[in-house]
ZAMARGU-4260 file (C-alpha; in steps of 0.2 Angstrom, whole numbers, plus 5000, padded with zeros to 4 digits):
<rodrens>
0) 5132/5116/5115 | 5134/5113/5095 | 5141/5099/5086 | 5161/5099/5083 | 5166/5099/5065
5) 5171/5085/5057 | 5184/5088/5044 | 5176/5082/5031 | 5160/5090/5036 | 5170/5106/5032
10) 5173/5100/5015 | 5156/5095/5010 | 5148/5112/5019 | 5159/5123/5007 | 5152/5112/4991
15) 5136/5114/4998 | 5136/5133/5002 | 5150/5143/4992 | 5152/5130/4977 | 5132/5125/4975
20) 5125/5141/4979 | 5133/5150/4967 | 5126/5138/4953 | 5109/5138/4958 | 5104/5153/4950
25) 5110/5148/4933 | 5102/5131/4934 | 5085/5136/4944 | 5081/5149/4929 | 5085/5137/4919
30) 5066/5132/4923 | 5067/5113/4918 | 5065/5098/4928 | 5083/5094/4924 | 5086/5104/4939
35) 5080/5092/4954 | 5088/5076/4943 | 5104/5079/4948 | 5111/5075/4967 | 5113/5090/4979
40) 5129/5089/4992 | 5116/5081/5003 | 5109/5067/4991 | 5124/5063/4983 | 5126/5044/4983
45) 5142/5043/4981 | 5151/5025/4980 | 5133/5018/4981 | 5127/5026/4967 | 5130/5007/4954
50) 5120/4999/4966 | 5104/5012/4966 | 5104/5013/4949 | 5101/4994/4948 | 5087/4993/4958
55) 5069/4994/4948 | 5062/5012/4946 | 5044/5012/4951 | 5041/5021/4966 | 5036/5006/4975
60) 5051/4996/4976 | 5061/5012/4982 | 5051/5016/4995 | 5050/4995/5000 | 5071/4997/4998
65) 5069/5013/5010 | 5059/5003/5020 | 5071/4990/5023 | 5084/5002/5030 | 5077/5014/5042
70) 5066/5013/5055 | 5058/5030/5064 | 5061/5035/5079 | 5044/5035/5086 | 5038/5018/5081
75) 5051/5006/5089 | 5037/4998/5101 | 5026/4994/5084 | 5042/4987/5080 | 5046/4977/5093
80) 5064/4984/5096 | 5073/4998/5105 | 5087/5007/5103 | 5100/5016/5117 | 5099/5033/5117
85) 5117/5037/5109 | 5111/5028/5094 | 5098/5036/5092 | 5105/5054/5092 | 5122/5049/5083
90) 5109/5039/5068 | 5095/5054/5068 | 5110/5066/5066 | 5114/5057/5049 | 5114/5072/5038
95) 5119/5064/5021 | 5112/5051/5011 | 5130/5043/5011 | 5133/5043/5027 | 5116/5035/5029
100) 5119/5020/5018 | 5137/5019/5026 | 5129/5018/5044 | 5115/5004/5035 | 5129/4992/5029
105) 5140/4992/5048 | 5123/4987/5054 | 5115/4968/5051 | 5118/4965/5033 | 5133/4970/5021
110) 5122/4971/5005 | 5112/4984/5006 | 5098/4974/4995 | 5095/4960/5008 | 5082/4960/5021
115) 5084/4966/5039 | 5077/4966/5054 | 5070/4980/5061 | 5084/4979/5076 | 5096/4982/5060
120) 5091/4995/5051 | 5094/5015/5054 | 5086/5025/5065 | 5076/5039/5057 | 5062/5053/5055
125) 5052/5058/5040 | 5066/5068/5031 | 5076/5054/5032 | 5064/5042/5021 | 5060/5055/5011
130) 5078/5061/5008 | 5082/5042/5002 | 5070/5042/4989 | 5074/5058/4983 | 5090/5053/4983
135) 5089/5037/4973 | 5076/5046/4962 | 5090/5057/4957 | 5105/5044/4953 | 5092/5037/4943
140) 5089/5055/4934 | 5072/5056/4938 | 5066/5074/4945 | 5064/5074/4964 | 5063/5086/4979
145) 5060/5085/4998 | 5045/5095/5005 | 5042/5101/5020 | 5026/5102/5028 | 5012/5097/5037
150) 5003/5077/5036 | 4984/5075/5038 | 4986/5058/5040 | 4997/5055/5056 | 4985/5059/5068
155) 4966/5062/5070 | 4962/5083/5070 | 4980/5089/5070 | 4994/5093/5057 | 5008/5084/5061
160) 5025/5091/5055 | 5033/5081/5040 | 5041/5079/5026 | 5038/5070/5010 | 5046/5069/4992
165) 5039/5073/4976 | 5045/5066/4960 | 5042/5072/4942 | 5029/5059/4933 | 5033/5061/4913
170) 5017/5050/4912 | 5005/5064/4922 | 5016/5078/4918 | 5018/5084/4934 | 5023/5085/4953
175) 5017/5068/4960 | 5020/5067/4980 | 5025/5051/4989 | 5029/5043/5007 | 5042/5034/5010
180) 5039/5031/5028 | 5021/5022/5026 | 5029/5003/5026 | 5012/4991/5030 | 5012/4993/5047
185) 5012/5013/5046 | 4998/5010/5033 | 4989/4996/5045 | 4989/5007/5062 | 4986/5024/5055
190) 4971/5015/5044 | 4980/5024/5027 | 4967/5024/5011 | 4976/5031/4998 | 4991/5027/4988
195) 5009/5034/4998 | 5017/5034/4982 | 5005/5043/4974 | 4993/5054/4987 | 4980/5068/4986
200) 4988/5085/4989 | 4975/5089/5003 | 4984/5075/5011 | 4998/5085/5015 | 5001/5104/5018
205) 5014/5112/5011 | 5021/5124/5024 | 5018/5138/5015 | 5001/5135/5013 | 4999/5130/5030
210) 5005/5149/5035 | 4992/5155/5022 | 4978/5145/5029 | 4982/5151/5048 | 4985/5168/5043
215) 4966/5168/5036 | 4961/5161/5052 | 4955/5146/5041 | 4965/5135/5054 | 4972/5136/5071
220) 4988/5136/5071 | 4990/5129/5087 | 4985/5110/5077 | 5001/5112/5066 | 5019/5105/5076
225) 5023/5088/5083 | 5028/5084/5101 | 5020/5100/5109 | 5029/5112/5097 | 5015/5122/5087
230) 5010/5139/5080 | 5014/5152/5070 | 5031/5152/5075 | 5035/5132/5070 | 5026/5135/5054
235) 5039/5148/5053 | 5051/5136/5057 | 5042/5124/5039 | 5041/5138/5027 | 5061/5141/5027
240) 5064/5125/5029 | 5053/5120/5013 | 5061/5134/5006 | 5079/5128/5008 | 5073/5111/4999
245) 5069/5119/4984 | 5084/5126/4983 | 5092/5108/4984 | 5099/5112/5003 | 5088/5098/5011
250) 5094/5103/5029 | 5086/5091/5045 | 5074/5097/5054 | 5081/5104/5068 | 5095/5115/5057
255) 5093/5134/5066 | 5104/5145/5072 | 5106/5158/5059 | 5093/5175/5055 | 5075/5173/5061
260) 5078/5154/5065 | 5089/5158/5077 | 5081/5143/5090 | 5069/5128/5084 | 5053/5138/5090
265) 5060/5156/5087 | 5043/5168/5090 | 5040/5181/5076 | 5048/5198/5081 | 5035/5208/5074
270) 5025/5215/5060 | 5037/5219/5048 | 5043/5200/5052 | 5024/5194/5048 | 5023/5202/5032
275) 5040/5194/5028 | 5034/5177/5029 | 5017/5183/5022 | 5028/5184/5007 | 5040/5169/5009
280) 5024/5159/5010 | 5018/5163/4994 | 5035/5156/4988 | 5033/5137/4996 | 5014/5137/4992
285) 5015/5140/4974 | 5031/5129/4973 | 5041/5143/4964 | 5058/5138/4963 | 5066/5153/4955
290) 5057/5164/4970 | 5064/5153/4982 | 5080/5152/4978 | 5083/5173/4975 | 5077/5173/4995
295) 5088/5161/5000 | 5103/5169/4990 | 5098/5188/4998 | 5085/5189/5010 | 5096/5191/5024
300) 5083/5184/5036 | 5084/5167/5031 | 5101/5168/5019 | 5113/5157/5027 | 5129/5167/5034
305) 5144/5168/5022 | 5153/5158/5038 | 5140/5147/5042 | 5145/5129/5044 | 5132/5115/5050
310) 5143/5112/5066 | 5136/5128/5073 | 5118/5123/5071 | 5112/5113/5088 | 5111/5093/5088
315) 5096/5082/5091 | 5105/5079/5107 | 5104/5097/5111 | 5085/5098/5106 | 5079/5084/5116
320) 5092/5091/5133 | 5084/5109/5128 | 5065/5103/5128 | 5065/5088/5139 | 5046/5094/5145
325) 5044/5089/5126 | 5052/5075/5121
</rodrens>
C-alpha cells in the first residue's frame, strides 16, 4: 500500500523534480559552497524563515533549538514519554522542514523558541534532526548538507545507520560535521567524548566509504544496518541515499520504489550491479558533488522516473506492517 497524494505534495514534487533538477547542473558546476546555502524544496522554511534567522548562529544553539522540538522515536522510555502509534508514523512521515515546524507549533507551545516538554515535541529519526539544522543553516546562508551514513558511536561494535549534517566552517575552511540528535541525555547514556557539532570523521562513515571498506573485506558488512537490516544490500540502500543529498534531494530514509531501490532491502542483482555501486561509491566517499549529481540526472539505476511522485514510495507505516519481525 503507498501513501495518497496530497495536493500540495504534487506541487512541491514538481519543484523538487522537473523545476530543481533542471537547475542543479548549472549551480553544482558552479563548484562554490554557494550551492548548499540556499534551501532545497525539502529545507525551505517557508513562513518560518524571520524566526530562524533570529536565533544565534553557532552550531550549538541550533542544535539545542532542534533539540527542543523533536524527540526520536527510539528513545521515548529515556524520556519518559510514549506516543500512539498514529502519531508516530503520521510525525516520522514529515518529509519537509515546514511541515515539521507546522506539526511543532499545534503541539505544546505556539512559539517555537520556548521550551517543551518531551511529551510536546515531534517525533523523529536522525534525518530529521539533521535536516533541521541543515535547514536553519541554510535560511541563515551558511553552507549545509545532509549525509547519509553509518555512526560509530550509537552502539558498541556495529555501524548504525545515520544521518548527519555537515556545515561549511569559513574559519577551518572546510566540511565540518555535526549531530543534531546528541541532546545531553544521548551524550550521558551513549558515554559521547567528542564534540557533536564538531566530530572526528572516523566517527561517522560515509556510505560510500562504508561500501569501499566492505568491498575490501576491511569490515563485515553484516555490522552496518539498524534494526536487523544489514549488508551489502542496505549499504546499497546509504550510498544512493547520500547521493540524492548531495544533490539537494534530502529524501527520508525509507524513500524506494524506483530502479535498483525497488524495496528498502533490495539484494544486488548481479555483477554488473556491483561494479555500478563500485562506481557510485566513489562518488559519496569522495564527496563529489558534480559526480553525484550527473548520476542522479542519468544513471537510470537510481534516476528518479520522469513520473515519479513521493506518494508512490511506501510509508513508514508500510515498512514497520512489512517487517514487523524487525521493528
Amino acid at each position: 500500500m503507498v501513501q495518497q497524494e496530497h495536493p500540495a505534495e504534487g506541487a512541491r514534487r514538481a519543484a523538487a523534480y522537473a523545476g530543481v533538477m533542471c537547475i542543479h547542473k548549472f549551480q553544482v558546476n558552479a563548484m562554490n559552497n554557494n550551492y548548499f546555502s540556499t534551501a532545497s524544496v525539502f529545507t525551505d522554511t517557508a513562513n518560518f524563515r524571520s524566526i530562524l534567522e533570529n536565533l544565534p548562529s553557532d552550531i550549538e544553539s541550533i542544535c539545542q533549538f532542534t533539540q527542543n522540538l523533536l524527540i526520536h522515536a527510539y528513545w521515548f522510555e529515556r524520556y519518559g514519554c510514549d506516543f500512539d502509534e498514529a502519531t508516530q508514523f503520521k510525525e516520522m512521515q514529515l518529509r519537509y522542514i515546514s511541515d515539521i515546524f507546522e506539526r511543532a507549533e499545534s503541539k505544546g507551545e505556539k512559539d517555537l523558541t520556548s521550551p517543551r516538554k518531551a511529551q510536546n515535541r515531534i517525533v523523529s529519526i536522525c534525518r530529521d534532526f539533521s535536516l533541521m539544522l541543515c535547514s536553519i543553516l541554510r535560511a541563515k546562508g551558511i553552507p549545509a548538507r545532509l549525509r547519509c551514513g553509518f555512526a560509530t558511536y550509537l552502539r558498541s561494535n556495529h555501524f548504525e545507520d545515520h544521518w548527519i549534517c555537515e556545515f561549511w566552517s569559513e574559519r577551518k575552511s572546510k566540511w565540518v560535521m555535526a549531530d543534531a540528535q546528541l541532546d545531553s541525555l544521548h551524550r550521558d547514556t551513549l558515554k559521547i567524548d567528542f564534540d557533536p557539532c564538531d566530530f572526528p570523521q572516523d566517527k561517522f562513515i560515509l556510505a560510500g566509504k562504508a561500501w569501499e571498506i566492505c568491498r575490501s573485506d576491511k569490515e563485515n558488512p553484516e555490522l552496518f544496518g539498524i534494526n536487523g537490516f544489514s549488508g551489502l544490500a542496505f549499504i546499497k540502500g546509504n550510498v544512493i541515499r547520500d547521493l540524492f543529498a548531495l544533490t539537494k534531494i534530502e529524501l527520508l530514509a525509507w524513500d524506494t520504489g524506483w530502479g535498483i531501490l525497488q524495496e528498502y532491502i533490495t539484494p544486488i542483482a548481479d555483477e554488473n550491479e556491483l561494479s555500478l555501486m563500485d562506481e557510485l561509491a566513489v562518488h559519496s566517499s569522495l564527496s563529489d558533488v558534480p559526480a553525484a549529481n550527473e548520476a542522479i540526472e542519468s544513471c537510470k539505476q537510481i534516476t528518479l522516473p520522469d513520473d515519479w511522485g513521493w506518494f508512490k514510495s511506501p510509508s513508514i507505516k508500510d515498512l514497520y506492517s512489512k517487517h514487523r519481525e524487525y521493528t
